[in-house]
N, C-alpha and C positions, 0 to 999 in steps of 0.2 A: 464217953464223948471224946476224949482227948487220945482215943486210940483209934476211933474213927478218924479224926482229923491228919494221924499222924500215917494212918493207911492212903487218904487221898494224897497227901501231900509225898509219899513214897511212890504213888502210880503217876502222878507227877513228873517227880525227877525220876522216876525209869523212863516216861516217854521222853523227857527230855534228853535222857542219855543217848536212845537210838535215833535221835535226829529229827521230832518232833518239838515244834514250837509253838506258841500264842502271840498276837500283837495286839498287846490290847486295844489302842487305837482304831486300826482295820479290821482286824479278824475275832471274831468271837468262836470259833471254835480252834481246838490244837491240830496241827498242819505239818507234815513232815517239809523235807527237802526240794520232794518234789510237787509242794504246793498240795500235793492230797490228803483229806481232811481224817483225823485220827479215828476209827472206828471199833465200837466193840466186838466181840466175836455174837453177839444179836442181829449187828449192823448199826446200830447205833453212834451217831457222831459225839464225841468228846467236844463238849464245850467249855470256856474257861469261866472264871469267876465275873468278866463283864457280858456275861450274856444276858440280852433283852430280848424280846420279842420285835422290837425295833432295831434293836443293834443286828440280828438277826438277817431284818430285813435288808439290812445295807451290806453286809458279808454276802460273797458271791456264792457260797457255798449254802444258803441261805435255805434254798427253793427245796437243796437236795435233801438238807438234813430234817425242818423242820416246817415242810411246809404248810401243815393243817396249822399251825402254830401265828403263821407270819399275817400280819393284816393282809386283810380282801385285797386280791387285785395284783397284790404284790407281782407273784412268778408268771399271772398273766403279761404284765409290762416287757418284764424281761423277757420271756419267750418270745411277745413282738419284736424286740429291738432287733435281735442278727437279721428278721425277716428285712426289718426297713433296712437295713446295712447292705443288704444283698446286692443292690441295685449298682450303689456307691462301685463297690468290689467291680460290678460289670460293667462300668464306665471307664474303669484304670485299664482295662484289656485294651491291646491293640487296636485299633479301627482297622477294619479292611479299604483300602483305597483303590480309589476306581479311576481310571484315566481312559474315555473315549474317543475314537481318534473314528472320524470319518472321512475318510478317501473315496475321490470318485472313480466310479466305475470303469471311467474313462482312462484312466491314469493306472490301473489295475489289466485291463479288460480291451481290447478292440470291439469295436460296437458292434453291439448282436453277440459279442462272442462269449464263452466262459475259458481260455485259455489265458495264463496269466503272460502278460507282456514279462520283458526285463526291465524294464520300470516298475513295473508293479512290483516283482521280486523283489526290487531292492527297497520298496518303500515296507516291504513284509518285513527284510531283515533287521530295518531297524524297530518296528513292532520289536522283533525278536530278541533284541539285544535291551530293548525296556522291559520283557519279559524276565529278563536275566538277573535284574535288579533289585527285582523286589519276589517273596515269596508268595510264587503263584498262585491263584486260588481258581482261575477260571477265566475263556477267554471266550467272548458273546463274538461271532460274525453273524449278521444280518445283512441279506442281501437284498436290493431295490432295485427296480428297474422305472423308466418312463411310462406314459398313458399309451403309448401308440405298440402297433398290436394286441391281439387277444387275449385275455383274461390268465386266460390257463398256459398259453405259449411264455407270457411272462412271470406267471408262476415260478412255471417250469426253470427258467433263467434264472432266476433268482436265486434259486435254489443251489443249482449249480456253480453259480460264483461264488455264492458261500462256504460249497464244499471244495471248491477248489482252494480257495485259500485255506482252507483248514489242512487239507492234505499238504500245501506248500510247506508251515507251520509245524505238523508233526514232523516231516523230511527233514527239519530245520532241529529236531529234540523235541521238541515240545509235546508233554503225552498228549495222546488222542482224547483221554477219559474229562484230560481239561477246556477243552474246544467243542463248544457248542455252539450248532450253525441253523441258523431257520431261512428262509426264504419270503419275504412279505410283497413279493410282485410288484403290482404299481397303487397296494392301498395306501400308504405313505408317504405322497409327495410334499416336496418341500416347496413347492414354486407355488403352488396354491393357484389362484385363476389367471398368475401372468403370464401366461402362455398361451395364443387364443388361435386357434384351428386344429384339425385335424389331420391336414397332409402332412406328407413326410414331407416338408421343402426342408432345404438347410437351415432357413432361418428357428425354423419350431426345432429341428434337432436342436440345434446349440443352445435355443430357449430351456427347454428341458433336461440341460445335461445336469443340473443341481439333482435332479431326482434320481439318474444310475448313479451307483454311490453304495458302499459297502461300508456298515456300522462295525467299526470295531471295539468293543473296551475289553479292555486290560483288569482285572482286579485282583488285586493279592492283598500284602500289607509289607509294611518296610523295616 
């Protein structure tokens, strides 16, 4: 008996020599330096004299070494817990932020047209230099036009101005792969029923100019 004892307590202070420890407190099995848990050459974890089957269960190391051992339930808990933590972790990420700037078409664009004015250029540059500010993720143009003309003639328009400013935009730096442009014609307007006839007079143009209008947003993060 007393040579068995004096064997364990030699295997002991040899783990102890190479940099393995116990607390009794926290840890019920012996733990080197770098926190990993001492093992036989079986596999088998080295536990120390406070070990329980509950003290067990509270040592992190718990699940690994003895887990048919630990009450029910136990390394289930713990396996959910990183799961619920995950979420946390992906709320601390950066947001991406979005800033939408809507210019009229008119301010962009001579009516009817898709060639950009020099107004319009310059209200692109300063798009361009918000672009600069923050790291860019992508840049939405959507183009509208008014009710008056044909379906597909405004389409067609729409379309165009959207690609116009995108072109303006890449001339400007901006990669091509981040400027994405659609065209939505006149399903989209913003005037809704206050605008009443169908001639072209001056007065329905200028009623209608809220609806030519080119969606831009902006989104990156900062």
């Amino acid at each position: 008996m007393i040579k068995n004892i004096a064997k364990k307590s030699l295997v002991v202070a040899l783990l102890a020599g190479i940099g393995f420890s116990a607390v009794a407190q926290e840890r019920v099995y012996l733990i080197d330096a770098r926190d990993v848990v001492a093992k036989s050459g079986t596999g088998l974890c080295w536990r120390d004299g406070y070990w329980t089957p509950a003290a067990a269960a509270a040592d992190k190391a718990g699940c690994e070494c003895d887990k048919d051992l630990l009450p029910a339930g136990t390394c289930d808990a713990k396996a959910a817990a990183p799961a619920a933590a995950a979420p946390a972790a992906a709320v601390a990420a950066p947001k991406p932020a979005g800033e939408k700037i809507t210019v009229a078409a008119d301010a962009l664009f001579d009516f009817n047209k898709a060639v950009l004015r020099p107004e319009g250029q310059a209200k692109l540059d300063e798009l361009v230099s918000k672009a600069a500010a923050i790291k860019l993720e992508v840049i939405l143009a959507v183009g509208h036009t008014d009710r008056l003309g044909g379906d597909a003639y405004n389409q067609k328009l729409s379309e165009k101005r959207a690609a116009a400013v995108k072109e303006y935009l890449v001339a400007k730096g901006i990669e091509a792969n981040r400027v994405y442009t659609e065209g939505k014609g006149e399903k989209q307007p913003v005037t809704g029923d206050k605008c009443k006839g169908n001639a072209k007079t001056k007065a329905l143009i200028d009623c209608l100019q809220p609806d030519r209008r080119v969606d831009i947003e902006v989104i990156g993060t900062k």
